[in-house]
N, C-alpha and C positions, 0 to 999 in steps of 0.2 A: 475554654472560651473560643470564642469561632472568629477569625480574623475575619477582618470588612473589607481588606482588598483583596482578597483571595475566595472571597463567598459570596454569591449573587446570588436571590431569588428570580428564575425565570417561568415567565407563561409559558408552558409546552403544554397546554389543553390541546386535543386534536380538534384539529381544525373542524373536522364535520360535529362538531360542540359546540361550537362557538360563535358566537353573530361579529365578533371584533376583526378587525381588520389588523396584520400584524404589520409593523414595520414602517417606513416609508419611504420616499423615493422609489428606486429599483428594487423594494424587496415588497413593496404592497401587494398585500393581499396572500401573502407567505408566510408560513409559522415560523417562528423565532427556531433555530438550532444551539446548540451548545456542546462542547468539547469538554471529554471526561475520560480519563485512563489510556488517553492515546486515540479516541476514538469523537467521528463526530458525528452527534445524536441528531438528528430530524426527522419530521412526519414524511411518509409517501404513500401513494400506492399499492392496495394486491391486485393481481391480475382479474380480481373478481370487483376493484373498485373501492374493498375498506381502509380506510385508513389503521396505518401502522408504523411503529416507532422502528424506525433503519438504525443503520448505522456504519460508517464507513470511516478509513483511516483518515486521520485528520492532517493536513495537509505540509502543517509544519514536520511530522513527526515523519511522515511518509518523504519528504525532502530531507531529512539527518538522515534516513535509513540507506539511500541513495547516494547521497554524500558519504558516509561511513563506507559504505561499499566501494567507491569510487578511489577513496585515499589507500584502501587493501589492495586494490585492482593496482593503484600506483606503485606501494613497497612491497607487491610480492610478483612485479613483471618479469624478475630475472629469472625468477622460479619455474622450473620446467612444467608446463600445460595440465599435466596431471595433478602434481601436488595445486595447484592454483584452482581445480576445478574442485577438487577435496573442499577445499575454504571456503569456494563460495556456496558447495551446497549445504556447507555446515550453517552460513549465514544465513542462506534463504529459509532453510528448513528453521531456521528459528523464528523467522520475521513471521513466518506460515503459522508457527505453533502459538506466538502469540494474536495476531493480526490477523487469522484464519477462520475468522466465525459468519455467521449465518448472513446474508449480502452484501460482502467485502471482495466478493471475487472479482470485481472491478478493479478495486484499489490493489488486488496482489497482482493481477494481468500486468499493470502499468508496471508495480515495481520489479516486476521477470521482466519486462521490455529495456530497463532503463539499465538493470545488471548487465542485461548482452549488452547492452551499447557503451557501459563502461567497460565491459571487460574486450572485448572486442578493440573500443581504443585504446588503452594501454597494451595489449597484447601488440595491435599494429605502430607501436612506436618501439618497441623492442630493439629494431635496425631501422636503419634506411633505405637497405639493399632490397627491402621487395615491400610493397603493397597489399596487406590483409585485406582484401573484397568481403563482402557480406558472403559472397558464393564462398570462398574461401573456410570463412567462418562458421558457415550452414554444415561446413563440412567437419568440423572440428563439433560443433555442438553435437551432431549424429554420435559423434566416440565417446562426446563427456555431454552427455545433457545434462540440461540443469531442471532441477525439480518443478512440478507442474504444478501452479497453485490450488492449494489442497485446503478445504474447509475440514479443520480441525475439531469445531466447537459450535456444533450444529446444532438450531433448537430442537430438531427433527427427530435426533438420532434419541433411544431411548440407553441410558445405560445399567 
């Protein structure tokens, strides 16, 4: 039996099908989206003009991965630079493996921006005897980088 608060029927016709106008207010004239396995679906764009079903991380889930990161960056500052940079590539390369498919390389840019910026602040709370700079940091990233986000799950690729 299919639960009724957990199961919606929505319009996701592509747009170039359809004479209806979706929405209203600030969303008229915009197809309906919906959020499914972490991921949120809407029409766009190819660079040739067809429309096509996207998909990019959804916003709650891509703010826990963040947060999540953020609270490791907290309970593993005492930890010397190297083990710390171990953990987070272990993290990111996960968040990649799953969250790494075909036009999300937006949503993984942002969440490789938001890791430096957490790990970077808790590294520079460590003391208070010196000030971690970005310059600083740029320099530290060079020894331990952190992994480049990588489409994993590509409709392209043939296997």
């Amino acid at each position: 039996m299919v639960h009724p608060d957990k199961t919606r029927l929505v319009d996701f016709r592509s747009p170039a099908h359809s004479d209806r106008r979706y929405g209203n207010g600030n969303d008229a004239g915009r197809p309906k989206t919906f959020d499914l396995l972490g991921f949120t679906h809407f029409w766009g764009k190819t660079y040739k003009g067809n429309w096509v079903v996207r998909r990019k991380t959804m916003k709650s889930r891509l703010a826990r991965s963040i947060q999540k990161i953020d609270q490791l960056c907290r309970s593993h500052r005492h930890m010397p630079i190297g083990e710390q940079w171990k953990k987070l590539c272990e993290k990111v390369r996960g968040h990649y493996s799953y969250y790494g498919i075909t036009g999300n390389h937006r949503s993984l840019g942002k969440f490789l921006v938001q890791v430096q910026r957490s790990w970077r602040r808790w590294l520079d709370r460590r003391t208070n005897k010196w000030k971690l700079t970005w310059e600083k940091f740029q320099c530290i990233l060079k020894r331990c980088p952190l992994p480049v986000p990588n489409i994993v799950h590509s409709i392209f690729k043939r296997k």
